[in-house]
C-alpha positions in Angstrom: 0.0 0.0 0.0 3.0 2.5 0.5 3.7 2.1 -2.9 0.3 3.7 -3.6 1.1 6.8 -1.6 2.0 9.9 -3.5 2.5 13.1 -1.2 3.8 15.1 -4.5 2.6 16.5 -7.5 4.8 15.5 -10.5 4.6 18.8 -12.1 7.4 20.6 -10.9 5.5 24.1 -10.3 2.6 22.0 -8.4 5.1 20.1 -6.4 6.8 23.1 -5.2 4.1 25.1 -3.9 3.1 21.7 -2.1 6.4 21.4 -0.6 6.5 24.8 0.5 3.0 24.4 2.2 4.4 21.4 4.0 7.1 23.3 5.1 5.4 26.4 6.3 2.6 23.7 8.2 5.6 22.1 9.8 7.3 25.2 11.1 4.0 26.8 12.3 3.5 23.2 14.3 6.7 24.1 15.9 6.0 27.9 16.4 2.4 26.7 18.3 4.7 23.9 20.1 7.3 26.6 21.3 4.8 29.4 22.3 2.8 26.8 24.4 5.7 25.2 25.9 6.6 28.6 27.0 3.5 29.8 28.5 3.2 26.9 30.5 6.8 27.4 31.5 5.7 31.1 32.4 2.4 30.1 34.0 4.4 27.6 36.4 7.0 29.7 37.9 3.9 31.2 40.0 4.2 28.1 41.7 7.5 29.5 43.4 4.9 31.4 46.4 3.2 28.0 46.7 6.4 25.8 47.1 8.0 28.3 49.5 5.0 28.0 52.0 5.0 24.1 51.3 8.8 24.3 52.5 8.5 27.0 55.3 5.4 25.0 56.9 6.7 21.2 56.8 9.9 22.7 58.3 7.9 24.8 61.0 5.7 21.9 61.5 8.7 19.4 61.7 9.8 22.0 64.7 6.8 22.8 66.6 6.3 18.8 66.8 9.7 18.3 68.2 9.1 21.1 70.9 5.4 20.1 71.7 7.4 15.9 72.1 9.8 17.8 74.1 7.7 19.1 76.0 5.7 16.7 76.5 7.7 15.1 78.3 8.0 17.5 81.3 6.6 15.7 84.5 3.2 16.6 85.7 2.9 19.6 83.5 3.8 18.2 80.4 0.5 17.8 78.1 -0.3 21.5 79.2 2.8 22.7 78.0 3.0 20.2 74.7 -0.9 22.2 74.0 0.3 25.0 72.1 3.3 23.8 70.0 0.9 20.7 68.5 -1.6 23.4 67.7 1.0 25.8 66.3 1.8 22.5 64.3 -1.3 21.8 63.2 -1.1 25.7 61.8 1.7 25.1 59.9 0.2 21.9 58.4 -2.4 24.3 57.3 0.3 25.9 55.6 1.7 23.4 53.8 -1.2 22.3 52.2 -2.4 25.7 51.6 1.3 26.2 49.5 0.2 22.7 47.9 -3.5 23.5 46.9 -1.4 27.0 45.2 1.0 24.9 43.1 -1.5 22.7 42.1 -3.9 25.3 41.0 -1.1 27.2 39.0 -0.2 23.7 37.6 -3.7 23.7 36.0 -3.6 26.7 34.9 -0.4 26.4 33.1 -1.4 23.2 31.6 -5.2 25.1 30.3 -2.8 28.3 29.0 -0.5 25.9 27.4 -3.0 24.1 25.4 -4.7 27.1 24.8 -2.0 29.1 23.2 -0.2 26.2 21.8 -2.5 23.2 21.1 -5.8 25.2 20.2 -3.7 26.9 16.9 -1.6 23.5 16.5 -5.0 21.7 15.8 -6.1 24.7 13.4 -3.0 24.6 11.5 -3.8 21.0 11.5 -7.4 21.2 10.1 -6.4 23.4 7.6 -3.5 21.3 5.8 -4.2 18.0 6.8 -6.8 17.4 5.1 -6.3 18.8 1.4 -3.2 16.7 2.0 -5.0 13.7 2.4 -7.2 14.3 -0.6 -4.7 14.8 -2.8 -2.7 11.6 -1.9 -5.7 9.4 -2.5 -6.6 11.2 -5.4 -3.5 11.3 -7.1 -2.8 7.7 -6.1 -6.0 6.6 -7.8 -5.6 8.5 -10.6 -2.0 6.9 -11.5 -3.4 3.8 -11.0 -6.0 4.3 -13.7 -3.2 5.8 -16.0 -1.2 3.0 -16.3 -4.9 1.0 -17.8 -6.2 2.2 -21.3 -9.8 1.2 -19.3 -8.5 3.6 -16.6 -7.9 6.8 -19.0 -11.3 6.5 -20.7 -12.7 7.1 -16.9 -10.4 9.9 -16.0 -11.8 11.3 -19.4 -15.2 10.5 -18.5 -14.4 12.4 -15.1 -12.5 15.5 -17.3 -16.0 15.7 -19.3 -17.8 15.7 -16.2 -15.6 18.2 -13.7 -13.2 20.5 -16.1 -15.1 24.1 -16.5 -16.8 24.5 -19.7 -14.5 26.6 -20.9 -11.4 24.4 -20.8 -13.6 21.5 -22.5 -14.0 24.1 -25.4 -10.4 25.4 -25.5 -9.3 21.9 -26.3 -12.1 21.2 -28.9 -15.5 19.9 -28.5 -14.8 17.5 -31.4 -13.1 15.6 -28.4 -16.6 14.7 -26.9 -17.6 12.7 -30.2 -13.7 11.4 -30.3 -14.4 10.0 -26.7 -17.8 8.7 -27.8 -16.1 6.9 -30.9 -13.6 5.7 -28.7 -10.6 7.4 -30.2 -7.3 7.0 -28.6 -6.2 10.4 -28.9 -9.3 12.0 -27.6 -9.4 10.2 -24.5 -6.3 10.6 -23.6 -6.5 14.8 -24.8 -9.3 14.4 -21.9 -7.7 12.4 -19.2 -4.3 14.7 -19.5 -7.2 17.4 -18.7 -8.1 15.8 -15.3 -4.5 14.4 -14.8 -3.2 18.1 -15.1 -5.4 19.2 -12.6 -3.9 16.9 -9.8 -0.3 17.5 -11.1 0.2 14.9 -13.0 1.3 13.9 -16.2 -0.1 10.8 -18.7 1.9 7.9 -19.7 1.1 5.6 -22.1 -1.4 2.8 -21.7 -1.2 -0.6 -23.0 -4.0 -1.0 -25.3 -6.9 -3.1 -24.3 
């Protein structure tokens, strides 16, 4: 099936302005790719406030525990005086979590901006040259295909008389619609290098039969 696939035009005018759409679809890919990889980056660094509180409360946490065990541990008096460091810890729990509820609302938000200002345009860009690409593969594949038949350039004539503006028909005679009626060799192919042309492509001669 590879064999079938044709991303080119043979023409070499055609073929060009197809590879220079290519090129400018790939590098506006990689301009969306770049511009959301570096709005997310931006986004994130506002996660720096939200990490520093994560840090400064498990560290404040670690130390009011430590003193409230410490001093917990004085006779008699001891759960009195343990009372206000394990609700100073409990505090700086808060804190942590708080600083982790920040960094993983920032991460969010740098992951919505990045797909935004990267992925929404990718997927345009996308839409917009996919597609015709696709088309024109399986068009052009199918019509070489026929080319190679004599069978196959009576229907590409057959689609030339029924898809080439009127005014092209004319320009190349309309004696060509009784040729292609009679079944004359030259007129079908004068017809089917019509529709060939318009994919790009060229006609090559068909065995007879």
């Amino acid at each position: 099936m590879l064999m079938d696939i044709h991303w080119y035009a043979e023409s070499p005018a055609r073929r060009s302005r197809q590879i220079f759409a290519d090129a400018m679809a790939a590098l506006a890919l990689l301009v969306c790719v770049w511009i959301g990889d570096g709005v997310h980056d931006l986004t994130a660094e506002l996660a720096g406030p939200g990490r520093a509180l994560e840090s400064g409360g498990a560290a404040l946490a670690d130390r009011m525990d430590d003193a409230g065990r410490a001093a917990g541990n004085v006779p008699l008096a001891g759960d009195e005086l343990a009372a206000p460091f394990e609700g100073a810890g409990e505090a700086s729990r808060a804190i942590e979590d708080a600083g982790v509820q920040q960094q993983e609302v920032v991460a969010a938000l740098a992951n919505a901006l990045g797909w935004v200002t990267g992925g929404v345009p990718a997927l345009i860009v996308l839409a917009l040259w996919l597609p015709p690409r696709i088309r024109f593969t399986r068009q052009a594949g199918m019509a070489i295909r026929l080319r190679e038949r004599a069978a196959g350039l009576d229907l590409l004539a057959l689609r030339a008389l029924a898809r080439q503006p009127l005014e092209d028909l004319a320009r190349v005679g309309p004696e060509l619609v009784d040729g292609w009626r009679a079944r004359d060799r030259r007129a079908i192919e004068t017809l089917a290098a019509l529709e060939l042309r318009r994919l790009g492509l060229g006609i090559r001669q068909a065995p007879p039969g």
